[in-house]
VOGU-3710 file (C-alpha; in Angstrom, 3 decimals, decimal comma):
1> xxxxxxxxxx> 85,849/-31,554/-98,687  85,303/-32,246/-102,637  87,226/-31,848/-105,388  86,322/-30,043/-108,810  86,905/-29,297/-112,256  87,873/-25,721/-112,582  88,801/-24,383/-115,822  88,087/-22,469/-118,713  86,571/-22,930/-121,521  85,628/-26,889/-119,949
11> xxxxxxxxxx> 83,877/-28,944/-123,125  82,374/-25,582/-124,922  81,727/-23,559/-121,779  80,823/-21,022/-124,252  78,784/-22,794/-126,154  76,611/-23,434/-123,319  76,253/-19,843/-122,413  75,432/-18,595/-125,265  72,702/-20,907/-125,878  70,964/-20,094/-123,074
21> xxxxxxxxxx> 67,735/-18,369/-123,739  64,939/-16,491/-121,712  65,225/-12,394/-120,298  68,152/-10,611/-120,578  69,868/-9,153/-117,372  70,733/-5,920/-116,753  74,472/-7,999/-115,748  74,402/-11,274/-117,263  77,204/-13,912/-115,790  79,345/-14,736/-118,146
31> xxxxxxxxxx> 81,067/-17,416/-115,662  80,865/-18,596/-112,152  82,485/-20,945/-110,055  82,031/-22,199/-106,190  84,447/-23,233/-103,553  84,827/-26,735/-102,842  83,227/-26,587/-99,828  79,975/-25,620/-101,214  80,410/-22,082/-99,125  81,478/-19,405/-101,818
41> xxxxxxxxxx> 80,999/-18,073/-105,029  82,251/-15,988/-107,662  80,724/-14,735/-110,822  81,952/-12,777/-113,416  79,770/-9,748/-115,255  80,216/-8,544/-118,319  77,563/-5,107/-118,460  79,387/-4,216/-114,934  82,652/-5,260/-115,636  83,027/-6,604/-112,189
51> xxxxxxxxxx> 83,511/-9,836/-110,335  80,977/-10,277/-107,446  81,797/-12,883/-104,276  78,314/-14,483/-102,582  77,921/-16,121/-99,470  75,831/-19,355/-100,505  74,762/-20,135/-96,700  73,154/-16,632/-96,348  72,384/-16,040/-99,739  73,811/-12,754/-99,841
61> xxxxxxxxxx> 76,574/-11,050/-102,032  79,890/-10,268/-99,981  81,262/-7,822/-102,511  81,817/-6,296/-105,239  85,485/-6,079/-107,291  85,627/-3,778/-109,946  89,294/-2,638/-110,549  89,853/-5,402/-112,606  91,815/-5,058/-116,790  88,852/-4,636/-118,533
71> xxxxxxxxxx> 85,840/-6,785/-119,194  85,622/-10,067/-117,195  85,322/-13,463/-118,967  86,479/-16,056/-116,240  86,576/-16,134/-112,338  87,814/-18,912/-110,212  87,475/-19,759/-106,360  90,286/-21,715/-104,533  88,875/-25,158/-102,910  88,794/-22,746/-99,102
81> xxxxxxxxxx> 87,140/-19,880/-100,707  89,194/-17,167/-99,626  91,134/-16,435/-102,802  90,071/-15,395/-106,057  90,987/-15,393/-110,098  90,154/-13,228/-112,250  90,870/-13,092/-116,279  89,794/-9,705/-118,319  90,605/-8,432/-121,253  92,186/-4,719/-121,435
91> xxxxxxxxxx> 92,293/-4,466/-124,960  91,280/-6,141/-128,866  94,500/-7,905/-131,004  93,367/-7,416/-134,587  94,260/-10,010/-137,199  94,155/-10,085/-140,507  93,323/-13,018/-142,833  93,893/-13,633/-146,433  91,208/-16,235/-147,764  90,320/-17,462/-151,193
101> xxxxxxxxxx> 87,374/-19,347/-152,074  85,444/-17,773/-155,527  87,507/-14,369/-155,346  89,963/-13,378/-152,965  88,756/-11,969/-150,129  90,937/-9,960/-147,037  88,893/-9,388/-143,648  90,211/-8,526/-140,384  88,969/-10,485/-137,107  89,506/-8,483/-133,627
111> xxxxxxxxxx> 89,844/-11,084/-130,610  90,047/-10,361/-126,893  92,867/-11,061/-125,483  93,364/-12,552/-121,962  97,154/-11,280/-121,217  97,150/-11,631/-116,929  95,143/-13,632/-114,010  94,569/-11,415/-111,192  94,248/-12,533/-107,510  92,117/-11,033/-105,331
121> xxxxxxxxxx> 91,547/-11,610/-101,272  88,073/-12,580/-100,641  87,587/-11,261/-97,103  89,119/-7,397/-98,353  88,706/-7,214/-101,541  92,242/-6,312/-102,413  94,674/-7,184/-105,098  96,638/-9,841/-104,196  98,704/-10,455/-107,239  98,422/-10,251/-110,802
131> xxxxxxxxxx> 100,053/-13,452/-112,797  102,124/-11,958/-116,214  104,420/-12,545/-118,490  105,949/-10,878/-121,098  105,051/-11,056/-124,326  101,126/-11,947/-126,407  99,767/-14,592/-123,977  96,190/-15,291/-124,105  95,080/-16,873/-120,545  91,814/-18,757/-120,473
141> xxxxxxxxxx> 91,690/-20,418/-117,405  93,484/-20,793/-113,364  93,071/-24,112/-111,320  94,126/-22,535/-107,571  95,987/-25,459/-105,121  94,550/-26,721/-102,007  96,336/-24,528/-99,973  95,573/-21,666/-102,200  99,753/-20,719/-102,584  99,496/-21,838/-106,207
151> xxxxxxxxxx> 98,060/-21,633/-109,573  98,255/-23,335/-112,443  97,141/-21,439/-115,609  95,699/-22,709/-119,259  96,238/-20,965/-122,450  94,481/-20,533/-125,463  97,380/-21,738/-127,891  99,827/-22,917/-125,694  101,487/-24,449/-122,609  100,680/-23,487/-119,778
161> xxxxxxxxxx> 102,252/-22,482/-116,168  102,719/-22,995/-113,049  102,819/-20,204/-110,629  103,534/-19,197/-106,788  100,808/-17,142/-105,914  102,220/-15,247/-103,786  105,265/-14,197/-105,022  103,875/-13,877/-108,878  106,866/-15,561/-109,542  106,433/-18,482/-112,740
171> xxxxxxxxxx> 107,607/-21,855/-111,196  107,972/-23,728/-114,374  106,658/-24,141/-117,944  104,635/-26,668/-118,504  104,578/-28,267/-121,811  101,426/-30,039/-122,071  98,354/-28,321/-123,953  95,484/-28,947/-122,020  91,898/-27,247/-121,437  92,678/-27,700/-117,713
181> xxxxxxxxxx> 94,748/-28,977/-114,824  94,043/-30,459/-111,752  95,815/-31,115/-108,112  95,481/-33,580/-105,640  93,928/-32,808/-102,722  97,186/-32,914/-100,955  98,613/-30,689/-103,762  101,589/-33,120/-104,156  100,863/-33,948/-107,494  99,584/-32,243/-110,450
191> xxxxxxxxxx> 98,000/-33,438/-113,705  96,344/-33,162/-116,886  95,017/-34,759/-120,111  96,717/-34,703/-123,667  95,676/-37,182/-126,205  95,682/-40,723/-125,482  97,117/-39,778/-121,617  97,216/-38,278/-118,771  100,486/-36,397/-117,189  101,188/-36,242/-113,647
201> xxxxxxxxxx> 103,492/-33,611/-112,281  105,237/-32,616/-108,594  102,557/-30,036/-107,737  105,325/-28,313/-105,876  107,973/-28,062/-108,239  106,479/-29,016/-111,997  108,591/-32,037/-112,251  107,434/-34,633/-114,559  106,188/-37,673/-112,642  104,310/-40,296/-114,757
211> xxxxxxxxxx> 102,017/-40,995/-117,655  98,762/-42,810/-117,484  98,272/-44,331/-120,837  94,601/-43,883/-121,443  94,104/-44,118/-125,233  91,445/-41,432/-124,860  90,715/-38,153/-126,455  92,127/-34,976/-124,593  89,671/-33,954/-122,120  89,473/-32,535/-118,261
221> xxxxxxxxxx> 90,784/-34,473/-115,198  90,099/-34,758/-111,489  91,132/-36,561/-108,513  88,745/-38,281/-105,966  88,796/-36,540/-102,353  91,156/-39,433/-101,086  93,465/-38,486/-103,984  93,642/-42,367/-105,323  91,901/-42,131/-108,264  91,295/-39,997/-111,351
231> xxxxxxxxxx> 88,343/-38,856/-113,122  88,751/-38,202/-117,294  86,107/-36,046/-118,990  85,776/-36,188/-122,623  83,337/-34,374/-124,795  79,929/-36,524/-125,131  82,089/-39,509/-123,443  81,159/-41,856/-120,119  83,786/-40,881/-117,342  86,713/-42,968/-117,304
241> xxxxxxxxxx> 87,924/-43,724/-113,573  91,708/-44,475/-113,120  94,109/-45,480/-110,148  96,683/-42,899/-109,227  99,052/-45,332/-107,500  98,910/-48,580/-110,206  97,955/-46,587/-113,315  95,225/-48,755/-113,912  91,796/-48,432/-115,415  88,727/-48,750/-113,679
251> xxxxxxxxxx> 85,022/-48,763/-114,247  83,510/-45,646/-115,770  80,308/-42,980/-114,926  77,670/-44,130/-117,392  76,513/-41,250/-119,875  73,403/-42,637/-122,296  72,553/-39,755/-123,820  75,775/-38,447/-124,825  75,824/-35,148/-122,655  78,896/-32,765/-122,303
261> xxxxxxxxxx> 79,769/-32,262/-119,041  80,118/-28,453/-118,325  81,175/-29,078/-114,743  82,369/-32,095/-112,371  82,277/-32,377/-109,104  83,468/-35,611/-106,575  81,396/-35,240/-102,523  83,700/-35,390/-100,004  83,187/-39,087/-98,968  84,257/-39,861/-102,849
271> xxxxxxxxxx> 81,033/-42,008/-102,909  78,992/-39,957/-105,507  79,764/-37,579/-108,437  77,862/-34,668/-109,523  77,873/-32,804/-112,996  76,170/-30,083/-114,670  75,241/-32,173/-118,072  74,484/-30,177/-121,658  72,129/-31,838/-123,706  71,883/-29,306/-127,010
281> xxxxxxxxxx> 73,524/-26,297/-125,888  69,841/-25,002/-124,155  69,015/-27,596/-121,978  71,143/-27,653/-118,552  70,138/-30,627/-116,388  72,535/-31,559/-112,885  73,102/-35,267/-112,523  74,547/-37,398/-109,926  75,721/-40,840/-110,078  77,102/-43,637/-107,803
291> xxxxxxxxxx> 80,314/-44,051/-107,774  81,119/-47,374/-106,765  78,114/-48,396/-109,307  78,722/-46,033/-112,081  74,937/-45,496/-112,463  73,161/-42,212/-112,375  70,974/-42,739/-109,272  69,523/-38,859/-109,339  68,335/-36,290/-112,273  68,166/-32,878/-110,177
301> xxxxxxxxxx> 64,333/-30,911/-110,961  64,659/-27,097/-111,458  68,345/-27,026/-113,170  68,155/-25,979/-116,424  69,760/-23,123/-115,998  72,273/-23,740/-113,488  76,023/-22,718/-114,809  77,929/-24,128/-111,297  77,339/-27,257/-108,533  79,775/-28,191/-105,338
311> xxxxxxxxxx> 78,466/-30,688/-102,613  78,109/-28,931/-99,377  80,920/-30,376/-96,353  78,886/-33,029/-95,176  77,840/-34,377/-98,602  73,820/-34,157/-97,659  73,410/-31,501/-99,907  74,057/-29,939/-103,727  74,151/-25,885/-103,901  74,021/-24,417/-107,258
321> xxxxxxxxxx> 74,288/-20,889/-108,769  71,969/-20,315/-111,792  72,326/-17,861/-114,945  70,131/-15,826/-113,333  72,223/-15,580/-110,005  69,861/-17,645/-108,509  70,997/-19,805/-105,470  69,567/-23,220/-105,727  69,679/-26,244/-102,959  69,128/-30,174/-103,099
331> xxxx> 68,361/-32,256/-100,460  70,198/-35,750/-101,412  68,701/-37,702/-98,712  65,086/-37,402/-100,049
//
C-alpha cells in the first residue's frame, strides 16, 4: 500500500490546469485523484457537473454521480477506494472592493464558494454524508483516513477540521492553516506544515502531539508507508525527509530544475517516490526517484499531460490518469 498527497489546491493545482493547452473536451476534468492502491479513480467535471469513479485495472468508468451542490471543483478517493469527496459550489458570494490608484475606482468580484464536502459510497453511488457547518466556510480540500471513518478538511482562509465521517459530526478545530493534511498509515497520528514546522496531531482525537522544527516554508506533508518518516513539499524546493519518532532531519529528493510538485506519491515498499513535476505551468512530466539515494533514477515518456499517479500494490508499476481521461501505465522494471 502507498501513501499520497491529497489535497486541494497542492502548489498551484490551478495553475497547472489552466495552463494546459491542446482540444477542448466536451467535459474537461477539472481534478482527479486515485486510490492508494493504484485501483480507483475519481474525476471531477465541470460541463457535466458530475463526479465520475473508473476502474483503472479494466479501464472502464464505474459510475456516474451527479446529485452533487452545484459545479464540481475537487474530488478525493480514500487510500481503499471505496469512499468518495466531493466539493461544489451551489452558489457565487459577491464582494465588493474599494481601490485607488489614479482615480478611485469600486468593482465587484463574484467568487465560488465551497460551503460542504460530500461523501459518496463508491460501490452504490449514494450519499453518504455531507460535512457542514454553519456559517461562510469556503472548503478547498478533504484528506480521507486509512480506514476511511475520517476526514480532515482544508480551507481557503482558515483552520481547518477534523471530522467523523460517519456521523458528520466535527471532532475538533484545528488551528493550523495549511494547504493540506496528512495521516499515518496507521491513522494514529495526523499532521501538517505551517511555516518553519510541521504539527503532529492524535489522528483520533485532534490532540496536539509534537512539532518538528523544520525552518522551511509552509508546504504539503506525507508519511512513508512504514509511517517513520515524513516527506515536506515546498513550492520549487528538493523534498525534505524527516524522522517521525526522533524529529530529526534526513537527506532530501533532489529537484535541479526547480519543478513544483503537483502530486506525491511514496510505493508501498517506501523504497521509491513518484511525483507529477510542473516545469512552466504547460509542461507535465512524472518523475521517480530513489529513496534511499535521493536521486531521480526515472523521467516517465508520454506524461505531459497527466493530472494524477499512485504505484500499483506490488510497486512494479505507475498508473496515471491524463487531462484527457486517458489511463496511462509504466512498467518500472524495464
Amino acid at each position: 500500500m502507498k501513501y499520497r498527497v491529497a489535497a486541494a489546491a497542492v502548489l498551484a493545482a490551478a495553475a497547472l490546469l489552466s495552463g494546459c493547452k491542446g482540444k477542448e473536451k466536451p467535459d474537461p476534468i477539472v481534478y482527479t485523484d486515485i486510490s492508494s492502491n493504484g485501483k480507483i479513480a475519481v474525476t471531477a467535471h465541470d460541463t457535466s457537473k458530475s463526479i465520475q469513479i473508473w476502474n483503472l485495472e479494466t479501464e472502464k468508468r464505474i459510475r456516474t454521480i451527479k446529485r452533487l451542490r452545484g459545479t464540481p471543483r475537487w474530488a478525493f478517493i480514500s487510500p481503499d477506494g471505496k469512499t468518495a469527496a466531493s466539493i461544489s459550489s451551489p452558489a457565487r458570494r459577491k464582494l465588493e472592493f474599494n481601490r485607488s490608484w489614479t482615480r478611485f475606482v469600486e468593482f465587484p468580484v463574484h467568487l465560488d464558494q465551497y460551503d460542504a464536502i460530500q461523501i459518496w459510497d463508491v460501490a452504490t453511488g449514494e450519499l453518504i454524508q455531507t460535512l457542514k457547518e454553519k456559517g461562510d466556510v469556503d472548503y478547498a480540500g478533504a484528506v480521507f483516513s486509512p480506514d476511511g471513518k475520517r476526514v480532515a478538511s482544508v480551507e481557503f482562509l482558515g483552520a481547518s477540521k477534523l471530522w467523523n465521517v460517519q456521523t458528520g459530526e466535527m471532532i475538533l478545530h484545528l488551528s493550523l492553516r495549511t494547504p493540506a493534511y496528512a495521516f499515518s498509515p496507521d491513522g494514529r497520528l495526523l499532521a501538517g506544515s505551517e511555516k518553519d514546522a510541521i504539527q503532529l496531531w492524535n489522528g483520533q482525537t485532534g490532540e496536539k502531539i509534537a512539532k518538528i522544527d523544520t525552518k522551511l516554508p509552509m508546504g504539503v506533508v506525507l508519511f512513508s508507508p512504514n509511517g517513520k518518516t515524513l516527506a515536506h513539499v515546498g513550492i520549487n524546493q528538493p523534498i525534505h525527509l524527516w524522522d517521525v519518532e526522533t524529529r530529526a532531519a534526513l537527506h532530501t529528493l533532489e529537484n535541479p530544475a526547480n519543478y513544483i510538485f503537483y502530486e506525491v506519491v511514496f510505493s508501498p515498499d517506501g523504497t521509491r517516490c513518484a511525483a507529477v513535476a510542473v516545469k512552466d505551468h504547460k509542461n507535465l512530466l512524472a518523475l521517480v526517484w530513489d529513496v534511499e539515494t535521493g536521486k531521480i533514477v526515472k523521467t516517465l515518456p508520454r506524461s505531459d499531460r497527466i493530472l494524477s499517479v499512485a504505484f500499483t500494490e506490488d510497486g512494479s508499476e505507475i498508473v496515471g490518469m491524463s487531462a484527457e481521461l486517458l489511463i496511462q501505465r509504466w512498467d518500472l522494471k524495464e
